[in-house]
C-alpha positions as CSV (number, residue, x, y, z in Angstrom):
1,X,-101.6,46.6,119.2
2,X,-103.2,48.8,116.3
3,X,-101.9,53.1,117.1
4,X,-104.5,55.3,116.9
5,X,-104.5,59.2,117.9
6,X,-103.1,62.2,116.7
7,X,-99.7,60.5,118.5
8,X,-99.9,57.5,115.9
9,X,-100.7,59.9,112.9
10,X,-98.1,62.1,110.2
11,X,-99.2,64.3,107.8
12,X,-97.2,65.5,104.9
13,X,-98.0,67.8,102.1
14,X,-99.1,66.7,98.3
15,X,-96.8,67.9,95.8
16,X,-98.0,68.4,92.1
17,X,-95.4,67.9,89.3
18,X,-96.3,69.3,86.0
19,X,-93.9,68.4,83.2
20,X,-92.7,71.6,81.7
21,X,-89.6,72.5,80.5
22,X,-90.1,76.3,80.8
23,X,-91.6,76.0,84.1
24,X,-88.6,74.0,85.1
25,X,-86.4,76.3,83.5
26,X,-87.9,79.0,85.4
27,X,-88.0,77.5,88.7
28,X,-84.2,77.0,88.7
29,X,-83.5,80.3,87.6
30,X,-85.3,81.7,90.2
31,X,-83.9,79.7,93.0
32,X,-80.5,80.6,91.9
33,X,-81.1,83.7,91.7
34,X,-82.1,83.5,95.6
35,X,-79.5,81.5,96.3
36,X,-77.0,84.3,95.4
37,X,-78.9,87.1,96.9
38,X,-79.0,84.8,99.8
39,X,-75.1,84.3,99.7
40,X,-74.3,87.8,99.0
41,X,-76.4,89.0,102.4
42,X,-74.9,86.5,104.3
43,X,-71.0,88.0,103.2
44,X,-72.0,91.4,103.1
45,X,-73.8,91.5,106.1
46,X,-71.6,89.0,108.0
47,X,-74.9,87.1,109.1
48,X,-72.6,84.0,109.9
49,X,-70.8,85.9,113.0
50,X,-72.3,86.8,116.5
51,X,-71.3,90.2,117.4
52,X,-71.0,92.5,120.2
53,X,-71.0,96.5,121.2
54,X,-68.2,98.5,121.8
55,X,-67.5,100.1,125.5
56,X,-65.2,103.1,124.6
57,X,-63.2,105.5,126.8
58,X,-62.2,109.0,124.9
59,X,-59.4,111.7,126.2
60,X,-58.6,114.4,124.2
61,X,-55.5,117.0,124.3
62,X,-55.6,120.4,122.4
63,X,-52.8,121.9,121.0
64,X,-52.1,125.7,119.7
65,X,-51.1,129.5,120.4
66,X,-52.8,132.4,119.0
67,X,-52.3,136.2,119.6
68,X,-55.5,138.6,119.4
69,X,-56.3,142.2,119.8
70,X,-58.8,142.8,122.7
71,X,-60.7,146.3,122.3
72,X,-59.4,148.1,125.6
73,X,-57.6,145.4,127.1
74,X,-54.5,145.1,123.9
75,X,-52.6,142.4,122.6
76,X,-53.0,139.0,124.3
77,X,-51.7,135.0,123.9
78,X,-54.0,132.5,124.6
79,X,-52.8,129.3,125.1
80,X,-54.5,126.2,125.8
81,X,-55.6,126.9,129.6
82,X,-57.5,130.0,127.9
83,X,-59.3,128.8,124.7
84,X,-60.2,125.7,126.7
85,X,-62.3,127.3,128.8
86,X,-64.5,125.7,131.8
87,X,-66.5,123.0,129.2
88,X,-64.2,120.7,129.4
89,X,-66.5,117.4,130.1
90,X,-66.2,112.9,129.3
91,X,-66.0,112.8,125.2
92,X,-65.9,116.3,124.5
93,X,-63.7,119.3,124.6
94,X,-64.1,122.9,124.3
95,X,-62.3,125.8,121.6
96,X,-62.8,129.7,122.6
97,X,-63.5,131.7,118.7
98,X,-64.6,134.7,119.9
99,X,-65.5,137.1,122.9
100,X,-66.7,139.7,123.9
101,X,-65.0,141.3,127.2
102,X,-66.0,143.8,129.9
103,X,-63.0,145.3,131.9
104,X,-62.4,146.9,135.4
105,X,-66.3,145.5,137.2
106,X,-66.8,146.6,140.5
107,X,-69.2,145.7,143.1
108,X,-71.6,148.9,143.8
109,X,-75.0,150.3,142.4
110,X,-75.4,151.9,138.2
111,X,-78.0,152.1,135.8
112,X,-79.2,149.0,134.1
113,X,-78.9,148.6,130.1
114,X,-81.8,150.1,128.2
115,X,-83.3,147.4,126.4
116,X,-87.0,146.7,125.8
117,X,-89.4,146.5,128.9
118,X,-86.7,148.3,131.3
119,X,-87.1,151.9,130.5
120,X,-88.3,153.6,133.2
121,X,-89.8,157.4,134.3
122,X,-90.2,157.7,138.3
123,X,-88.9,155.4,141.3
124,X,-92.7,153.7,141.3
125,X,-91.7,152.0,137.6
126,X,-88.6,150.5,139.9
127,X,-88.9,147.6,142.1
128,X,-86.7,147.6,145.3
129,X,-85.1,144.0,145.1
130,X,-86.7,143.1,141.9
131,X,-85.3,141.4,139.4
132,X,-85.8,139.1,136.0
133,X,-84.0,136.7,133.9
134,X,-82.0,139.5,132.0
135,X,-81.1,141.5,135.0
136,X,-77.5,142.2,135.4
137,X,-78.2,142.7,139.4
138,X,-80.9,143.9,141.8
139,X,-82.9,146.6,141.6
140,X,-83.0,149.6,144.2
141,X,-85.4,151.5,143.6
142,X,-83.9,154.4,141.8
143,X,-85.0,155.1,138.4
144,X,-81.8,156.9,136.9
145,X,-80.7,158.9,133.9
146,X,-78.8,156.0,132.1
147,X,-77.8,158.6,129.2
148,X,-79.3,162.2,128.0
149,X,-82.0,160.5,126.5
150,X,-83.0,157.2,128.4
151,X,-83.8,156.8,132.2
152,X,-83.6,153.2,133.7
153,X,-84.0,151.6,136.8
154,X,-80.6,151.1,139.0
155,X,-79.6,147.7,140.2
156,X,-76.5,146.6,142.5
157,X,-74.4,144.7,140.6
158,X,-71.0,144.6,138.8
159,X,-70.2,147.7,137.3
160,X,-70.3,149.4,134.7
161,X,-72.7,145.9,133.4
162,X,-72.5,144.3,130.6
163,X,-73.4,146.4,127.6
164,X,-72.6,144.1,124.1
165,X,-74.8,141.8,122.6
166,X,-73.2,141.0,119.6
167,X,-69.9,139.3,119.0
168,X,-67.4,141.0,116.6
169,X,-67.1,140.0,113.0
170,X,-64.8,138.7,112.2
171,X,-64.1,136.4,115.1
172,X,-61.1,137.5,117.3
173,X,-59.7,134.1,117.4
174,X,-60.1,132.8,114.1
175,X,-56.1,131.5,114.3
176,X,-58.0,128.6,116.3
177,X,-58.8,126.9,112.9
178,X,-54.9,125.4,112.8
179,X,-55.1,124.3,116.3
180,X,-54.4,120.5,116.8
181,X,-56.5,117.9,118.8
182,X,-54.7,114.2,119.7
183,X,-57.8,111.8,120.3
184,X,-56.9,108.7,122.0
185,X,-59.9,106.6,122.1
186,X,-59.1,103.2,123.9
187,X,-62.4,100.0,122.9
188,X,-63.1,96.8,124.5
189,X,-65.5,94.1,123.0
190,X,-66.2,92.0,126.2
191,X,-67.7,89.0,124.5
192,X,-64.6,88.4,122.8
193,X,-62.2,90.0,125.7
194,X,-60.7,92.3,122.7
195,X,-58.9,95.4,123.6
196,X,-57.6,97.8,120.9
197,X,-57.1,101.4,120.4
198,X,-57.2,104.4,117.3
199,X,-53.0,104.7,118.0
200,X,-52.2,101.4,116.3
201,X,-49.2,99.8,117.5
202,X,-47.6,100.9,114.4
203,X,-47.6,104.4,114.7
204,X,-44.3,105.8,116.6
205,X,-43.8,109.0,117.9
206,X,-42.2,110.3,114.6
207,X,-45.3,108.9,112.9
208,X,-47.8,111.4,115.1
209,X,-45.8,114.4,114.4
210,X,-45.8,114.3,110.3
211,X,-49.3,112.8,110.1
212,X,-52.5,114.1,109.0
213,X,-55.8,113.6,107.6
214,X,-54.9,114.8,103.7
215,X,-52.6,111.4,103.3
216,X,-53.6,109.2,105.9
217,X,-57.4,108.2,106.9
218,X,-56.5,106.9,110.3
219,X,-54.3,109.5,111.5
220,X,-55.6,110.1,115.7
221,X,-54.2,113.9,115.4
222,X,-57.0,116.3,114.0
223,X,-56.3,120.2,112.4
224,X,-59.8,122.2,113.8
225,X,-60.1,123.8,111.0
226,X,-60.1,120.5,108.6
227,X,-62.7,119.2,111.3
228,X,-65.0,121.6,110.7
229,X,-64.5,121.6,106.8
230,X,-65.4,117.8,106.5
231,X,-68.3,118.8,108.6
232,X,-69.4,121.2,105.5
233,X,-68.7,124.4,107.8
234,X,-66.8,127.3,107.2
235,X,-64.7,127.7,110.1
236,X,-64.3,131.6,109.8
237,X,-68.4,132.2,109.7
238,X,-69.1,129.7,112.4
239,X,-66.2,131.1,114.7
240,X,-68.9,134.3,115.0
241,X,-71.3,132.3,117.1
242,X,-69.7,129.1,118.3
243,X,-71.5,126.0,117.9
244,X,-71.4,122.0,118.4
245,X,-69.1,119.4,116.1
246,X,-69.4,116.0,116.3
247,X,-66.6,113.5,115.6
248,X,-67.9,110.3,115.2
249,X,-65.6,107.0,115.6
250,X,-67.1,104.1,114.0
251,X,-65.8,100.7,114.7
252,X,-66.6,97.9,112.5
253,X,-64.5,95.0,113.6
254,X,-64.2,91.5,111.9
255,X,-62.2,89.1,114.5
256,X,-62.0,86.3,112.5
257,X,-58.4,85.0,111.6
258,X,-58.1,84.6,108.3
259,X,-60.3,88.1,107.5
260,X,-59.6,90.3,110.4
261,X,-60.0,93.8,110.5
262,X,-60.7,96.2,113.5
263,X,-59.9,100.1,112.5
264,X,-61.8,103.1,113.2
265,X,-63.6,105.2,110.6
266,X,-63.6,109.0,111.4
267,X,-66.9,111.3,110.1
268,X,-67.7,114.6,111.0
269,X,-71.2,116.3,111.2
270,X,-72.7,119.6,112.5
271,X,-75.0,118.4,115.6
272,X,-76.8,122.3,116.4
273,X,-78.6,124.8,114.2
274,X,-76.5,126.6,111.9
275,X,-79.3,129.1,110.6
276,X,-79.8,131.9,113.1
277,X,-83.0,133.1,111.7
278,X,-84.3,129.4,112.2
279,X,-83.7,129.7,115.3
280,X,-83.6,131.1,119.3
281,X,-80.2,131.8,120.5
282,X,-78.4,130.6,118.0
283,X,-74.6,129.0,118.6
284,X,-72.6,128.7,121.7
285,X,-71.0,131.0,124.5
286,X,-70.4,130.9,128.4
287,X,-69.6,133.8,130.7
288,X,-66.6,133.2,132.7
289,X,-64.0,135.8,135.0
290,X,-60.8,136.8,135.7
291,X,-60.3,138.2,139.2
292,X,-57.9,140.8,141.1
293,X,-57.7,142.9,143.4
294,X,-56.7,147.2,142.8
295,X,-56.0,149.2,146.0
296,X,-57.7,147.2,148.3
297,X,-60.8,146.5,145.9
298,X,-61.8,143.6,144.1
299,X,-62.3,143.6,140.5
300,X,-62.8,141.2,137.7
301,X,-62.6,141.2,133.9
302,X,-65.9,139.7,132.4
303,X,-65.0,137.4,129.0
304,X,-68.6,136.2,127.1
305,X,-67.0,133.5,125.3
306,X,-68.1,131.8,122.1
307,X,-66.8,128.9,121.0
308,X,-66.8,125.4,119.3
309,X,-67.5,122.6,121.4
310,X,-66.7,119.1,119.8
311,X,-68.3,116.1,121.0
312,X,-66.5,112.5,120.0
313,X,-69.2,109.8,120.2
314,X,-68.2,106.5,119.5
315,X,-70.2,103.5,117.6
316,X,-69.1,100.1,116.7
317,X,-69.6,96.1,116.5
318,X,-67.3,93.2,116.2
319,X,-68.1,90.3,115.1
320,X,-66.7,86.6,115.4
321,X,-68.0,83.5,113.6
322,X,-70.4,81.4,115.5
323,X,-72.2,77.8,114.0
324,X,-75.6,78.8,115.7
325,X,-75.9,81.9,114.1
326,X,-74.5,80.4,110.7
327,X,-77.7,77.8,111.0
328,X,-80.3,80.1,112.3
329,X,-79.6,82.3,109.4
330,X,-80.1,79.8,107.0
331,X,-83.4,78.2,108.4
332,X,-84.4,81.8,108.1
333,X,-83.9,82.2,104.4
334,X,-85.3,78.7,103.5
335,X,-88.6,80.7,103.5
336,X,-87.8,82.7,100.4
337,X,-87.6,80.0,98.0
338,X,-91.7,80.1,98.8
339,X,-91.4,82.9,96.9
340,X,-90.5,80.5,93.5
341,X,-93.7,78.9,94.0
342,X,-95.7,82.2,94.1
343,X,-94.7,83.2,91.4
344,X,-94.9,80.1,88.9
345,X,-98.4,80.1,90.5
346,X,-99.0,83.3,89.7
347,X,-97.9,82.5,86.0
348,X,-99.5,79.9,85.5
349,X,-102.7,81.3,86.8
350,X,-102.7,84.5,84.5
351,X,-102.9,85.3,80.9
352,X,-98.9,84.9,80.6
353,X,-99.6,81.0,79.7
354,X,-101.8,79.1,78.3
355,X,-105.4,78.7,79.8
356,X,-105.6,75.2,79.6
357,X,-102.0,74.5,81.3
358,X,-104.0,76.5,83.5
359,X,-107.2,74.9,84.9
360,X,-105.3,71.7,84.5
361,X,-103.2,72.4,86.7
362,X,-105.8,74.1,89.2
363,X,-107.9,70.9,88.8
364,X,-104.7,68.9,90.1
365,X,-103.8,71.3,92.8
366,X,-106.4,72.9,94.4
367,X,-108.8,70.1,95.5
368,X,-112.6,72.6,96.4
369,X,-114.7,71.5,99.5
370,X,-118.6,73.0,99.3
371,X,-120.4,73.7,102.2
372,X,-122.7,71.3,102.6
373,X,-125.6,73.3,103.4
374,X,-124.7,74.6,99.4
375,X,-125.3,72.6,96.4
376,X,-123.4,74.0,93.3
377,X,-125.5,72.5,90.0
378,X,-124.0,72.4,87.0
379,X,-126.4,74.1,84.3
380,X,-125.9,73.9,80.2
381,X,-128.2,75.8,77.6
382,X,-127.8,74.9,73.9
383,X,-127.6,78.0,72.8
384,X,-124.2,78.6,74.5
385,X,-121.1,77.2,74.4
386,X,-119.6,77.1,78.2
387,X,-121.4,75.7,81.1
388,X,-123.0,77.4,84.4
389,X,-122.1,76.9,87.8
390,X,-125.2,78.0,89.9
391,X,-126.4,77.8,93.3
392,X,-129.3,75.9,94.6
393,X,-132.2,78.3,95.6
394,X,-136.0,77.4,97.3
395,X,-137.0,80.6,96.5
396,X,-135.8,81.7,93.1
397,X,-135.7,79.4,89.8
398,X,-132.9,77.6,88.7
399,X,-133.7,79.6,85.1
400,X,-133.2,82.6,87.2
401,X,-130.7,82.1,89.3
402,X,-127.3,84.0,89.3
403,X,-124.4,82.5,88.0
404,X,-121.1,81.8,90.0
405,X,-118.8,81.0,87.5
406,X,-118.4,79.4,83.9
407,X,-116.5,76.6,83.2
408,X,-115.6,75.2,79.7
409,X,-117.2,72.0,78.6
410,X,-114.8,69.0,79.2
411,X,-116.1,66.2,77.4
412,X,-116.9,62.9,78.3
413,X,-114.7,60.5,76.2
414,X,-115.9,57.4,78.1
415,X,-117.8,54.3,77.2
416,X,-120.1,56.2,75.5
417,X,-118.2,56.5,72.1
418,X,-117.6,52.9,72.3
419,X,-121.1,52.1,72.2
420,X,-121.8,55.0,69.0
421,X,-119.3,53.3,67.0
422,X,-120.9,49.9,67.8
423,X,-124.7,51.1,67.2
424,X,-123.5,53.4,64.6
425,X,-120.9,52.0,62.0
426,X,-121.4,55.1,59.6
427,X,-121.7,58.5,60.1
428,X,-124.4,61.0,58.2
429,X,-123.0,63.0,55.8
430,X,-124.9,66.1,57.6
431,X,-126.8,67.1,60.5
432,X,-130.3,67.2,60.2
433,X,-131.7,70.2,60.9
434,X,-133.3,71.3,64.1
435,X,-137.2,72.0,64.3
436,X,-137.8,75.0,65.2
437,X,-141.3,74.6,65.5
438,X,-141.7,73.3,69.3
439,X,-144.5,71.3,70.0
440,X,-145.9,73.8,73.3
441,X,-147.4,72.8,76.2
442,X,-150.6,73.9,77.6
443,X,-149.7,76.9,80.7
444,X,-146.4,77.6,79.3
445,X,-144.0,78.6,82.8
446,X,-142.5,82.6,82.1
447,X,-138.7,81.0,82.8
448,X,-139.8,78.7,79.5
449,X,-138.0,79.5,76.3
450,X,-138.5,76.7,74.3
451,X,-142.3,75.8,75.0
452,X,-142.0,72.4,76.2
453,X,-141.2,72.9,79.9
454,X,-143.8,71.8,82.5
455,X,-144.5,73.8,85.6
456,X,-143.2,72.7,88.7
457,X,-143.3,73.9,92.1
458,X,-139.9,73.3,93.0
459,X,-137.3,76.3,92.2
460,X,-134.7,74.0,91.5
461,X,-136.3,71.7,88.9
462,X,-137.4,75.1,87.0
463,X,-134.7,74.9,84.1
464,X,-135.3,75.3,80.3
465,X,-132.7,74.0,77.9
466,X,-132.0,77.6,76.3
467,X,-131.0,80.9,77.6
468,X,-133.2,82.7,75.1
469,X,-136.2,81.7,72.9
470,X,-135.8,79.0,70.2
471,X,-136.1,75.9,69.0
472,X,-136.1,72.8,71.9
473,X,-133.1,70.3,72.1
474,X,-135.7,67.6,72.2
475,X,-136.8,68.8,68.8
476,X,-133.2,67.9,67.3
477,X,-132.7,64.4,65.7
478,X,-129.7,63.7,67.9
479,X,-131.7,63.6,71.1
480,X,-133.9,61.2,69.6
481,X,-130.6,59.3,68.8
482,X,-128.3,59.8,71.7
483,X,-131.0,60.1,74.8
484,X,-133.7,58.0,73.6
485,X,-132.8,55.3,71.6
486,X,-133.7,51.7,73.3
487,X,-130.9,50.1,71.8
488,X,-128.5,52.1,73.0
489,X,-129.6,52.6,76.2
490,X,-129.8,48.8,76.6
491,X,-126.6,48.7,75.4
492,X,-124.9,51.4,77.7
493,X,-126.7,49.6,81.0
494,X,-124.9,46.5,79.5
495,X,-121.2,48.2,79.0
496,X,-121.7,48.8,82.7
497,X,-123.4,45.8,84.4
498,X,-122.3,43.1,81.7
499,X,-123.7,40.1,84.0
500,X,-127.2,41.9,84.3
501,X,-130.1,40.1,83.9
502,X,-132.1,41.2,80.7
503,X,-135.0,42.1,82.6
504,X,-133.2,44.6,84.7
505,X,-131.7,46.4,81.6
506,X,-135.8,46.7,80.3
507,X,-136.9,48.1,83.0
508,X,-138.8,52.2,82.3
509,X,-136.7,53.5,85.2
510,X,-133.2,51.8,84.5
511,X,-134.0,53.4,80.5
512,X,-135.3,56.8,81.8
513,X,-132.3,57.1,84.4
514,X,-129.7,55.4,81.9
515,X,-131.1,58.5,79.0
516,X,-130.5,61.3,82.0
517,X,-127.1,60.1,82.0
518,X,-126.9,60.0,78.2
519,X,-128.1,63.9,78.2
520,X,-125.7,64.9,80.9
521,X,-122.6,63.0,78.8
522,X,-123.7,64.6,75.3
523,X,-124.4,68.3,77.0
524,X,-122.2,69.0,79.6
525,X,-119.6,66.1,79.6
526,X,-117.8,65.6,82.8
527,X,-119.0,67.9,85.4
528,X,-116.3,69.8,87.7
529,X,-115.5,68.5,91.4
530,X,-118.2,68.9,94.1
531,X,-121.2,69.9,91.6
532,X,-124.2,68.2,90.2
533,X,-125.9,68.2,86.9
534,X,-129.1,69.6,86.3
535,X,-131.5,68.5,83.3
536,X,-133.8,70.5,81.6
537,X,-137.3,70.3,83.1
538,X,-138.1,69.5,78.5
539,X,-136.0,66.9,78.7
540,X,-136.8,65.3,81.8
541,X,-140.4,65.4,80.7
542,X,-139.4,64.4,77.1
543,X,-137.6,60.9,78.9
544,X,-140.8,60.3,81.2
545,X,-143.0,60.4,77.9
546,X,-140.9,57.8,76.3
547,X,-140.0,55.6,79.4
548,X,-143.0,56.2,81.8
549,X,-143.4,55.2,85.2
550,X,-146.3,52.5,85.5
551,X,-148.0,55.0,88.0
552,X,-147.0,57.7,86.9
553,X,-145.3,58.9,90.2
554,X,-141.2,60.2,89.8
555,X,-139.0,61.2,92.5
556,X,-138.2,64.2,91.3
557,X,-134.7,66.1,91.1
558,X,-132.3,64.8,93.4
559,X,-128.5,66.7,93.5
560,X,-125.8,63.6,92.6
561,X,-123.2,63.5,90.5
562,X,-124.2,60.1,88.0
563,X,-126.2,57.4,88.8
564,X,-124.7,54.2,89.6
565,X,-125.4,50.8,87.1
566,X,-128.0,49.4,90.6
567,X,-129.6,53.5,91.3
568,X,-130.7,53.0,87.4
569,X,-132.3,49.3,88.3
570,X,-133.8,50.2,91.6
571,X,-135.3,53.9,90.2
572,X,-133.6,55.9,92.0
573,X,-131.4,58.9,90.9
């Protein structure tokens, strides 16, 4: 039973092979060149593995004592439970550089600080019970002498408030640059069900005590000071105002036996703004107290700490080699070795080689398809070397008409210099010369150069055999020769019908369509793909004069690309 359908059909490209040894040279070249860009991403990129994320837990533990003068308070040790500070949060941990403290508050009424907007003159410039984001407490009403110069309103609060802004310079606990931090940071890949951690089964307690960053990159015990420094900070100028370090772990794991690796890579970065003239409250600080109770009265000590808060955020992938991903990377770089082809197109279509490699090889690969509402007609002037490809107009002449392209003249090496050498045993020494005196014909058309076209009332049969004025090809011996000659002509409808009757070879219309197919041969050779050759409206009347139709009626032009050995019998072209 015959298949038929798209189910019963396969369709396959057509490859064109030119025989080049440059081009072949080339083409290798290139696609060994991908080939080892292709390798190299696949090791360096590890495209062979599957991989998954790191889930991380972080705990942190701070080490250090430092001793500080406090203006009015004296000499005091802060230890760990006081330079931590409240901050403490998951990843992160918090170092106190500086303060600024506020002894001996009590709860009870006093003037409020005179900054801008809370100047006041009488008790109506003071709320009772107002307040605003700056307030130190609640006003009363009262509109007080704060000093001999300045009046403001009086709020219940602690007393005596707040009154610093600034933090000293230098900061008071600039010793906090040798403090320690031990980061234990414990990973799990749960793909692979691999657990590890940044204290590596090697490293002993001995080992953590003598370690640090200057001789060993993967030392879990951190100096504050070096931190910051690696961060490209000064540890004394950003003590002032506090601000925010990150310590970034990155895992970059390779499970695979015989090339496994899983250690962490520590980098350190600023994460706030450092410039405080870039920006609104610049640094870091918190507010915290320290309570107790004097004769029966409670009072507190107010610390506005500022400090360094470092944040450990952890990044990472393992990977582990897996066959599907090994194949889907390579079906995904197949597609660059398109990238040979472009190319060597590319070449081959431009200046960088030869033309004729060129069109040869476009005439082998690209195969055109014309609309076929268009007909492309191929035009050729004596008076130029090239021939015209032009489109078929009803409204504008074919003389007229504007050009698409030009194409060089390939020639027709056919059966037709079988028949010259036969007819022709020996060649003239010269050509003879053209007439240039053209024989014109009465109402010459304007698109005429030559002065032997006829008029005609279709566009497309309005064609003169030169692109400027001059002397007619019908006027040249060699038309007479090659276009009209009996003999030959007889002889060419013989080359292609040898079993022909004679009468069908004597025939007017088999000689006048045979001689349209001699001029089309001689000026424009073989025409390119898809277009069709147009003849001179002088030379078409030229052949009708010598091979006339016994009534005198002709079919006119017709588009086709040569007329067959039975068209020429039957008349028809």
């Amino acid at each position: 039973m015959p298949c038929c359908g798209v189910l019963c059909q396969y369709e396959t490209n057509k490859l064109v092979r030119i025989q080049s040894v440059r081009l072949g040279s080339l083409k290798w070249s290139l696609n060994a060149a991908i080939l080892l860009f292709i390798c190299i991403m696949l090791l360096w990129n590890r495209k062979y593995q599957e991989f998954d994320l790191v889930v991380s837990s972080v705990t942190t533990k701070v080490k250090g004592v430092a001793q500080t003068h406090l203006p009015g308070v004296g000499d005091v040790v802060w230890d760990v439970v006081d330079y931590s500070g409240p901050l403490q949060s998951k990843n992160s941990f918090f170092v106190v550089t500086n303060v600024i403290v506020t002894k001996n508050q009590k709860q009870g009424k006093c003037p409020e600080v005179p900054l801008k907007g809370r100047m006041c003159h009488t008790d109506k410039d003071c709320e009772k019970g107002g307040w605003d984001q700056r307030s130190h407490g609640i006003k009363t009403g009262s509109c007080v002498r704060y000093d001999v110069l300045k009046k403001t309103c009086e709020v219940s609060a602690w007393c005596p408030v707040e009154t610093k802004t600034n933090p000293p310079r230098p900061a008071l606990l600039a010793a906090a640059e040798n403090f320690t931090v031990l980061i234990k940071n414990n990973i799990r890949f749960p793909a692979f069900n691999y657990i590890q951690r940044n204290i590596l089964p090697q490293m002993n307690d001995a080992y953590l005590r003598s370690c640090h960053r200057g001789n060993d990159a993967l030392c879990p015990i951190f100096k504050l000071g070096d931190v910051v420094r690696e961060a490209g900070e000064k540890f004394s100028v950003m003590a002032i105002e506090g601000g925010v370090i990150g310590i970034l772990i990155n895992w970059d794991c390779n499970l695979d036996r015989l090339m496994h690796r899983c250690q962490p890579k520590y980098t350190f970065r600023r994460l706030d703004e450092k410039e405080s003239n870039k920006t609104l409250y610049p640094g870091l600080n918190f507010r915290y107290a320290k309570y107790n109770t004097v004769n029966g009265v409670e009072e507190r000590t107010l610390y506005k700490a500022f400090g360094i808060r470092f944040d450990v955020m952890v990044f990472g992938q393992a990977g582990k080699f897996s066959f599907i991903q090994l194949i889907i990377y390579i079906g995904s770089t197949l597609s660059y070795y398109a990238l040979t082809t472009v190319m060597i197109d590319w070449l081959i279509g431009t200046r960088c080689y030869s033309a004729e490699v060129g069109q040869n090889y476009s005439e082998k690969k690209v195969e055109s398809v014309q609309d076929k509402q268009k007909c492309i007609l191929c035009v050729s002037y004596v008076d130029e070397n090239n021939i015209r490809l032009v489109k078929k107009s009803k409204k504008k002449s074919l003389q007229d008409s504007k050009r698409i392209s030009v194409k060089p003249r390939k020639e027709d090496s056919g059966h037709l210099r079988a028949v010259l050498c036969l007819l022709q045993p020996a060649e003239p020494d010269a050509q003879p010369p053209l007439d240039h005196k053209p024989d014109p014909r009465p109402c010459r058309p304007a698109w005429c150069k030559c002065g032997r076209c006829t008029p005609s009332s279709l566009p497309q049969e309005e064609l003169c055999c030169r692109r400027s004025d001059g002397a007619c090809i019908t006027s040249s011996p060699l038309f007479e020769q090659l276009v009209l000659r009996r003999s030959l002509l007889e002889a060419v409808l013989l080359y292609r019908d040898p079993l022909s009757p004679p009468e069908d070879r004597h025939q007017p219309s088999a000689l006048r369509h045979c001689a349209y197919s001699q001029y089309i041969s001689w000026r424009i050779g073989v025409p390119p793909e898809d277009t069709h050759p147009a003849v001179p409206s002088c030379c078409v009347w030229r052949v009708r004069e010598e091979y006339p139709s016994p009534d005198r009626q002709y079919s006119g032009f017709r588009p086709v690309r040569m007329a067959s050995m039975q068209a020429c019998a039957n008349g028809e072209l």
